[in-house]
C-alpha positions in Angstrom: 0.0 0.0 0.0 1.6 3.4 -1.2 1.2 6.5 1.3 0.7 9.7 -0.3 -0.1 13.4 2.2 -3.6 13.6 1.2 -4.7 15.5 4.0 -4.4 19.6 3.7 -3.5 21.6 6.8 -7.8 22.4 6.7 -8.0 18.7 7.1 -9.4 18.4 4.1 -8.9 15.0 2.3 -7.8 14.9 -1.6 -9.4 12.5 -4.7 -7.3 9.7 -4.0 -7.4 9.3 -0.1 -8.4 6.4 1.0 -4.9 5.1 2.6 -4.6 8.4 4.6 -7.8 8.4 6.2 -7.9 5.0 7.3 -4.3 4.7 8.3 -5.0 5.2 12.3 -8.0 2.8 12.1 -6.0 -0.2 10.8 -3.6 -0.9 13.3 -6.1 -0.1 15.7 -8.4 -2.7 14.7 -5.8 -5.3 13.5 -4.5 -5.4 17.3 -8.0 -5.8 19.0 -8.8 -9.2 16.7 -5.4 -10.9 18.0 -6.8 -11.0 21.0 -10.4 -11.9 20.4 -9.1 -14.9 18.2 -7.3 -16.6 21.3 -10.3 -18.0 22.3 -11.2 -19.9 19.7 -10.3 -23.0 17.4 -10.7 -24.8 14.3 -9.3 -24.3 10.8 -11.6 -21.3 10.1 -9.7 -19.3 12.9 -6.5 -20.7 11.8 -7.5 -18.8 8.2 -8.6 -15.7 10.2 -4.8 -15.7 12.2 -2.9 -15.6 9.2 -4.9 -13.0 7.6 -4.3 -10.7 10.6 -0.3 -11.9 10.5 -0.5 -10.3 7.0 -2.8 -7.3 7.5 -0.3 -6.7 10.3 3.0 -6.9 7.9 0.9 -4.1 5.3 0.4 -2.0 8.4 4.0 -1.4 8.7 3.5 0.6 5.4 0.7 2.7 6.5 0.9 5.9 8.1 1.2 5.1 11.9 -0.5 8.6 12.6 -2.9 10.6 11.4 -2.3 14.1 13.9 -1.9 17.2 12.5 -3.1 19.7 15.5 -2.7 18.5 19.1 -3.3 22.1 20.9 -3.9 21.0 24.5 -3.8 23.5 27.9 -0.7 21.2 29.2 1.4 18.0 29.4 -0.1 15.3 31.4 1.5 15.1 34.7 4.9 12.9 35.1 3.0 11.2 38.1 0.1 10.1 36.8 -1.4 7.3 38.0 -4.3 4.5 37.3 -7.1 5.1 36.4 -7.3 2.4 33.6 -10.7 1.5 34.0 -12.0 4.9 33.5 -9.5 5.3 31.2 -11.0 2.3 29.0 -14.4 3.5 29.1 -13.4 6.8 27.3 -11.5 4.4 25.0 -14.7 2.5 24.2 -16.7 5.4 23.5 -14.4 6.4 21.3 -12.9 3.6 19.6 -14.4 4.3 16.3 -13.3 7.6 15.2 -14.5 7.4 11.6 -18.0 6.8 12.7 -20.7 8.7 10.5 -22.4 10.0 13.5 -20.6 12.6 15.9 -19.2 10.7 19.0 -19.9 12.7 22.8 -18.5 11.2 26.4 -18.8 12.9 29.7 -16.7 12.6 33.1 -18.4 14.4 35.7 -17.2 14.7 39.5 -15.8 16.5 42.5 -13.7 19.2 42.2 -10.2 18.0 42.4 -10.7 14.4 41.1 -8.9 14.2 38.6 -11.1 15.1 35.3 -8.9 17.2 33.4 -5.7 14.9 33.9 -7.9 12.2 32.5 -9.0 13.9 29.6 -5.3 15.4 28.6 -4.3 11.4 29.5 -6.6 10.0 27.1 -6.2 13.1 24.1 -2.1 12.4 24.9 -2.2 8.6 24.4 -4.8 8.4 21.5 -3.5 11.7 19.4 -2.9 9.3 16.4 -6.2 8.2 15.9 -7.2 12.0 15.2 -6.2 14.6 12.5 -7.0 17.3 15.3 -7.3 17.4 19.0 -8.5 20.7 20.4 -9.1 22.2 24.2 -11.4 24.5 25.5 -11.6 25.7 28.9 -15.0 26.3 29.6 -14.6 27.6 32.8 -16.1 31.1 31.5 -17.9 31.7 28.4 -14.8 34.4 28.0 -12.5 32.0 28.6 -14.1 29.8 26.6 -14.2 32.3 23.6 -10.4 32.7 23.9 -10.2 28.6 23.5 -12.1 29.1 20.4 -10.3 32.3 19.1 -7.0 30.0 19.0 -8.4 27.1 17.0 -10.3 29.8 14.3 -6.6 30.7 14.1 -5.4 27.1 13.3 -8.7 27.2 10.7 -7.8 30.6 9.4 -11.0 31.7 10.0 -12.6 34.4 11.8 -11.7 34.7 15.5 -15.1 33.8 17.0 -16.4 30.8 17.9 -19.0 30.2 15.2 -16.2 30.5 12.7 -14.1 27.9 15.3 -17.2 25.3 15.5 -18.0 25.7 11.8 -14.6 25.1 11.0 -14.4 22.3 13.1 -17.7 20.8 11.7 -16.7 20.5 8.0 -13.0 18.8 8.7 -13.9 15.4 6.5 -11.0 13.4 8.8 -11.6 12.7 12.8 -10.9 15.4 15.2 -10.8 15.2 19.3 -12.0 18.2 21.2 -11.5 18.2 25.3 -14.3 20.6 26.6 -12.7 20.9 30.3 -14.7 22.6 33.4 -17.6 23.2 31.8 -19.4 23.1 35.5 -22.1 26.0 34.5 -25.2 25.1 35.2 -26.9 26.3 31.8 -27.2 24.0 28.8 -24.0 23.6 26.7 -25.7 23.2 23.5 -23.7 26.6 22.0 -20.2 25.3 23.2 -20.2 21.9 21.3 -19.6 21.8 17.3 -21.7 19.9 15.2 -19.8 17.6 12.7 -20.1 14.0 11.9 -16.3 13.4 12.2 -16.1 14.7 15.9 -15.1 12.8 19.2 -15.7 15.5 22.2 -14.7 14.6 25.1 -16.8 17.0 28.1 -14.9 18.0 31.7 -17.4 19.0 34.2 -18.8 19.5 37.9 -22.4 18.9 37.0 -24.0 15.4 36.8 -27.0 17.2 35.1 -24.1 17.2 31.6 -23.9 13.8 31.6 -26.9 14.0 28.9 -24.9 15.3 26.7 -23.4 11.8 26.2 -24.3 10.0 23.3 -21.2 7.3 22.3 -20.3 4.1 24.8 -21.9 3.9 28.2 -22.3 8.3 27.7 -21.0 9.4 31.2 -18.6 8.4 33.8 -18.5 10.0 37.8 -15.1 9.8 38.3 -15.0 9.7 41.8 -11.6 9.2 44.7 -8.5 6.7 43.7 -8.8 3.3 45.1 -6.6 2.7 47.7 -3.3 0.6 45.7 -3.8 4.0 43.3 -3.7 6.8 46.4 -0.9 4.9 47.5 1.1 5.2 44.3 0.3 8.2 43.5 1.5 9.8 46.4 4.8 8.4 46.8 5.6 8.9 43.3 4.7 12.9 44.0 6.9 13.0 46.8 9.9 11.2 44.8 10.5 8.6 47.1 13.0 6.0 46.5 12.4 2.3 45.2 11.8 0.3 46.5 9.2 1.6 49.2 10.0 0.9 52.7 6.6 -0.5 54.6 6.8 1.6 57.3 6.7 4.8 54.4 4.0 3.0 52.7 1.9 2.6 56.0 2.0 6.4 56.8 1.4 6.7 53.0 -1.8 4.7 53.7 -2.7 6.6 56.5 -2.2 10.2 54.7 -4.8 9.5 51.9 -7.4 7.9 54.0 -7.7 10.8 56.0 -7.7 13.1 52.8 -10.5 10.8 51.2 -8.4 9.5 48.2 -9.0 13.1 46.5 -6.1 13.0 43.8 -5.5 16.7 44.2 -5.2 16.6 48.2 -3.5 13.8 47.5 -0.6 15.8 45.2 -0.4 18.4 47.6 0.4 16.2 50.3 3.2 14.3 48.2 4.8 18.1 46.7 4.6 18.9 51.1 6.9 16.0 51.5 8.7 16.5 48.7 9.8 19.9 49.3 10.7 19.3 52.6 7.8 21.3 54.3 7.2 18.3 56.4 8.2 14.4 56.8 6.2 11.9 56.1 5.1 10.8 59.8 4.8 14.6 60.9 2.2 15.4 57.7 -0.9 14.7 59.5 0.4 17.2 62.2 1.4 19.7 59.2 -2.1 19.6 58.0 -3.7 20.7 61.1 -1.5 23.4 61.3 -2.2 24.2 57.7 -5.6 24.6 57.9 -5.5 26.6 61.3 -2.9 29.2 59.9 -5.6 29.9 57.1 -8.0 30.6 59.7 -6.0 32.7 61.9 -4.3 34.5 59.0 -7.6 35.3 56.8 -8.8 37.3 60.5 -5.6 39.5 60.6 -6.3 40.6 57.2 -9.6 41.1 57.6 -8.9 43.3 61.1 -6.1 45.8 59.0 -8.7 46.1 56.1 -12.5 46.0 56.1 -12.4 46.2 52.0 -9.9 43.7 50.6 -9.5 44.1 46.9 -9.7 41.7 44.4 -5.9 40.5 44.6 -5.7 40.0 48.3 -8.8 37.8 48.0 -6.8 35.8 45.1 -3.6 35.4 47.4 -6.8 34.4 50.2 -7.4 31.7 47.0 -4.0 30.7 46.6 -3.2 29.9 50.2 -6.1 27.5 50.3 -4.3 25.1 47.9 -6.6 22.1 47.0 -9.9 24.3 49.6 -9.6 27.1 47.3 -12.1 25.1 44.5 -14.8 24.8 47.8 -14.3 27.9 48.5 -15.2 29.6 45.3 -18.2 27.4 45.2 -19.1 28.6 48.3 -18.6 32.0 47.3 -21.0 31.4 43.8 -23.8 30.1 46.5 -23.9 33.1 48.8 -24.0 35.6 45.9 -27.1 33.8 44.6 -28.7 34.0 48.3 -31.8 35.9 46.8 -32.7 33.0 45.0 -34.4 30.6 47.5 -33.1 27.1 46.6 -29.7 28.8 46.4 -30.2 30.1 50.1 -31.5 27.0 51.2 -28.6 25.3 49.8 -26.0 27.4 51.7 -28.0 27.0 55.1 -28.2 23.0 54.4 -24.8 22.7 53.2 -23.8 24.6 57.4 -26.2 21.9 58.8 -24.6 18.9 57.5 -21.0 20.0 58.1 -22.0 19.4 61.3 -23.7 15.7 60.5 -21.6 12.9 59.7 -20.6 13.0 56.0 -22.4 10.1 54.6 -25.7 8.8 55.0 -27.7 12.2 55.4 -31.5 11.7 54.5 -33.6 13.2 53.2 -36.7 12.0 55.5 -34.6 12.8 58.2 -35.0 17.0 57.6 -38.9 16.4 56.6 -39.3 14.5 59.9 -37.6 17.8 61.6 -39.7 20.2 60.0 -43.2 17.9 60.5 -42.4 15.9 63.0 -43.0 18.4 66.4 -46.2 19.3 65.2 -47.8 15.1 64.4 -46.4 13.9 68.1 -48.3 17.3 69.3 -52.0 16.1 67.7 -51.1 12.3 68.6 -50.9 13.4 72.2 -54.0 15.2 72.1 -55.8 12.0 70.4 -54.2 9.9 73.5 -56.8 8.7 76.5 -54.0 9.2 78.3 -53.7 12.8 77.6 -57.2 13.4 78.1 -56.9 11.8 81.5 -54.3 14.5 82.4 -56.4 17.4 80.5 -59.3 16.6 82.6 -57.5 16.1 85.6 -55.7 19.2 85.2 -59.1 21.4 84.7 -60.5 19.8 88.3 -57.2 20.7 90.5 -57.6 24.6 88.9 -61.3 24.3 89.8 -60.4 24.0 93.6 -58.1 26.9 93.4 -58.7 30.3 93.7 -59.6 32.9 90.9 -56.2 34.5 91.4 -54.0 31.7 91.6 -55.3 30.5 88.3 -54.7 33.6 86.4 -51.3 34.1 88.0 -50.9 30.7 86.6 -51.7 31.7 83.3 -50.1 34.7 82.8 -47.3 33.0 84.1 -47.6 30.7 81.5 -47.8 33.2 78.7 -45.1 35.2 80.1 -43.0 32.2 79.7 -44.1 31.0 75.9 -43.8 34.5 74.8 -39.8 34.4 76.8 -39.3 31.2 75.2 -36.9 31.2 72.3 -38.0 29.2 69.3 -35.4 26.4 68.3 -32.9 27.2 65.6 -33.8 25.7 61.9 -32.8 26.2 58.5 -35.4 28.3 56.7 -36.8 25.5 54.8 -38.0 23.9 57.8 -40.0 26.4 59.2 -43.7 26.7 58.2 -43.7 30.8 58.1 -47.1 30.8 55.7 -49.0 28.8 58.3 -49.8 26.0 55.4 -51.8 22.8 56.8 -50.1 19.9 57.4 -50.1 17.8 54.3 -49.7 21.2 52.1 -46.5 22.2 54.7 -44.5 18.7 54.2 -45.1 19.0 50.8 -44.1 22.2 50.5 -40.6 21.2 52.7 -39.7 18.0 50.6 -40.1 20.1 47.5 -37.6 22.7 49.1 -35.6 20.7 50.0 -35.1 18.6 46.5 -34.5 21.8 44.3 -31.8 23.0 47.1 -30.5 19.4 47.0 -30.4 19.9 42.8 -28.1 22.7 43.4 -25.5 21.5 46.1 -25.2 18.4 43.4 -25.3 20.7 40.4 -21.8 21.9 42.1 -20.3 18.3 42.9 -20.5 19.8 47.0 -23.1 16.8 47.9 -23.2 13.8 45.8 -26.4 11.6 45.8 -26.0 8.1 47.6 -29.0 6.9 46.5 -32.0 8.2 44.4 -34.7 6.0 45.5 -33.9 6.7 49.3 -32.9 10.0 48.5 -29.4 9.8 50.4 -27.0 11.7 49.9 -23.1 12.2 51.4 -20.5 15.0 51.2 -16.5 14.6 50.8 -15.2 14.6 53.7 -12.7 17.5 52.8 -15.7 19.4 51.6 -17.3 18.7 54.2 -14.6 19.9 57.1 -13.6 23.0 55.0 -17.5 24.2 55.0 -17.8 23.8 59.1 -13.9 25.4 59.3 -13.9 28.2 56.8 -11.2 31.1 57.8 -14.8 33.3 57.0 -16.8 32.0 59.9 -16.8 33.0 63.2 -16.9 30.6 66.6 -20.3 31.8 67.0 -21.7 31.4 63.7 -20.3 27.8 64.2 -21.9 27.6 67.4 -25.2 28.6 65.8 -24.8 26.0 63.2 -24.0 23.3 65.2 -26.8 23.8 67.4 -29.5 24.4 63.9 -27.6 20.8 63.3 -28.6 19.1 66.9 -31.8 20.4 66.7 -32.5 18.8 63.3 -31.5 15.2 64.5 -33.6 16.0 67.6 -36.5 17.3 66.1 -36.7 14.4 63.9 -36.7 11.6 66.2 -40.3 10.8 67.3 -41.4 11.0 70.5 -43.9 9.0 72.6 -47.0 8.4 71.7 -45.4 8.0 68.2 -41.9 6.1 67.2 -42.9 2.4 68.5 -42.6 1.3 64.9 -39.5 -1.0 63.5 -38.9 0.9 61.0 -38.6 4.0 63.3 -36.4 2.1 65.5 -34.5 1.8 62.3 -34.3 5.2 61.2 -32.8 5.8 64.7 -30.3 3.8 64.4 -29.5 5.2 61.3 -29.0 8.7 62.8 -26.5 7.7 65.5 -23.3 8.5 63.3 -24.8 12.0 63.0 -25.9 12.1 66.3 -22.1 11.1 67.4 -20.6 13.7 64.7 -22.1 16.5 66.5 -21.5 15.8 69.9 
């Protein structure tokens, strides 16, 4: 088979093209029979092995590339580590590049777990399958636009991005494009090119993208590193020395379990070793320290200066390392604080800082909000409650006309003293709605503020039909430690926290039931957390 260039810088294919285009594809496909052959027997087979034996020997003649473009953000990181599994799911999806129909995959997760090394992984290993891979960082729709801007100048086209996707659309060869953080929560229908020939591979925050996928099994959450994986990856950041002592490797151990197998906490923690700010059985300790030194040096700022411009709170950022992604997402919620599932949101995200980090229900919070009020009318339906009621109104009838009123005002001086308990807005019925309107009203609340936590990768949903739900557990110490909140707004939170998991418990005549006797159970992590 002769090779010719056939292929224009546009990507464009000539008359006679046939060996260029498919040149990628052959070895590709040559190499995956081999092993699907092993399995089987017989003189047919035999036939089908020697024809892949001299498929193989013309494949040495073929172009072992197609790539013309590979403009990418980075380099993949020397450490990388794992990930083959998710690694062969994007593989899948994608196997095909010539396909006739335009080929989408999505990786969706937490902050800091790894999506965009993936992505540059997979575009790095697999740039010879394409005639272009492109990257657009989607973080903004400016930064976005700049992405864009740079491939229309690749295309020598205009320097928009409608010139950039058309462009893109009418290449005739495969092309790979890495759309990386694209965590907004509006539809990203006007970032993606059409075209046929495309593979786009989407980076985001949001599990509500993942419809966006259309090729293999669509979507992956990529969530933390096993543990063999956490392991490796952080002794290869630090540098140590092969072969790994045990004793290293234990501490290792110990170091990503109590940073949840987050890769990027996890690379911090290596590059802290690595440059000597710490050793490996004092990083625990250095950690602590870390976080506290945030605290105490975010309130000595904000004593000299009430307004702090936009490049102190950037070096605020910057010091927060692998928090400052929470923290900005965070930041997006309280801005949005007229919106009423984003306020919820940001008053339920305080409350279960304070809860343990997995398991939180969502029954649990409707029981808070409705549960006070059904153990109030139970008691009232209850002989034994009537017993006292009547009781009650014969002991006032043998006392005198003042006693009783000084009895009652008593009273009413005391409910009016009394302070009502501490709850998150959603569980309080301030428009007086019935019963069955009011819980109805609170699980609908309490779903569209759940929609918007997830939306941001800060909660993550356990499980849909028992609407669980859990929280990283770095997340979920940097929202209950934040350098911004005071010791009394933690107080405040804590307590809005206990009151929730003692709200919802049922009390007698109601919560004799197995299943609430289960459901209690279920709360005692929480109950624990918060003590």
């Amino acid at each position: 088979m002769q090779h010719k260039d056939e292929v224009d810088d546009n990507g464009n294919l000539s008359n006679n093209s046939e060996a260029q285009t498919l040149s990628s594809e052959l070895t590709y496909q040559i190499a995956a029979l081999g092993p699907k052959l092993q399995a089987y027997n017989g003189q047919g087979v035999t036939d089908l092995r020697n024809a892949v034996a001299d498929a193989t020997g013309v494949s040495f003649h073929v172009p072992v590339s197609l790539n013309k473009h590979f403009v990418v953000r980075r380099s993949v990181q020397s450490f990388y580590t794992g990930r083959e599994q998710q690694m062969s799911k994007i593989t899948a999806a994608f196997e095909q590049p010539l396909s006739q129909t335009q080929r989408r995959f999505v990786v969706y997760g937490l902050g800091g777990s790894g999506k965009t090394e993936l992505a540059l992984k997979y575009a790095q290993d697999n740039a010879q399958k394409f005639w272009g891979v492109f990257f657009v960082d989607a973080s903004t729709r400016k930064s976005a636009a700049g992405s864009y801007a740079e491939i229309a100048k690749i295309g020598g086209v205009d320097h928009n991005e409608k010139a950039a996707q058309h462009w893109l659309a009418t290449r005739s060869v495969p092309w790979l494009l890495v759309v990386d953080n694209a965590d907004s929560e509006t539809a990203l229908d006007d970032l993606l090119p059409s075209g046929t020939k495309g593979c786009i591979l989407v980076t985001s925050r949001n599990p509500a993208h993942k419809s966006y996928g259309t090729s293999g099994e669509r979507f992956l959450e990529l969530k933390d590193m096993n543990v063999e994986e956490a392991n490796e990856l952080i002794l290869k950041v630090a540098e140590e020395p092969r072969p790994w002592d045990t004793s290293v490797q234990d501490t290792a151990s110990a170091i990503c379990t109590a940073l949840g197998y987050l890769p990027l906490a996890i690379v911090h923690a290596g590059k802290a070793v690595l440059h000597n700010l710490c050793s490996w059985n004092g990083y625990l300790e250095y950690y602590e320290r870390s976080i506290k030194l945030i605290r105490r040096q975010w309130h000595s700022r904000r004593d000299r200066s009430s307004s702090r411009n936009r490049r102190r709170r950037q070096e605020d950022d910057a010091s927060m390392n692998v928090f400052s992604t929470y923290e900005i997402l965070y930041r997006n919620l309280e801005l949005r604080q007229d919106e009423e599932d984003h306020k919820d949101a940001v008053q339920l995200l305080q409350v279960f800082s304070f809860f343990h980090c997995h398991d939180i229900r969502l029954d649990t919070l409707i029981s808070a909000a409705v549960g006070p009020t059904k153990e109030a009318k139970a008691r009232q339906k209850s002989p034994q409650s009537q017993e006292d009621e009547e009781a009650s109104r014969r002991l006032a009838a043998r006392k005198g006309s003042l006693s009783s009123w000084l009895t009652t005002q008593a009273y009413r001086v005391y409910k009016f003293l009394e302070t009502p308990p501490p709850l998150p807005d959603v569980l309080k019925n301030t428009d007086n709605l019935d019963d069955e309107d009011f819980e109805a009203n609170v699980g609908d609340r309490l779903r569209a503020a759940m929609r918007v936590l997830i939306s941001m990768s800060l909660v993550a949903r356990q499980d849909r039909l028992e609407e669980r739900y859990s929280i990283h557990p770095l997340v979920h110490r940097w929202i209950r430690e934040r350098p911004q909140i005071s010791t009394s707004e933690q107080a405040l939170w804590c307590q809005m926290a206990t009151t929730v998991l003692a709200r919802s418990i049922p009390l007698p005549p109601l919560g004799g039931s197995d299943d609430e006797l289960s459901k209690r159970l279920k709360l005692l992590p929480h109950i624990m957390h918060v003590r």
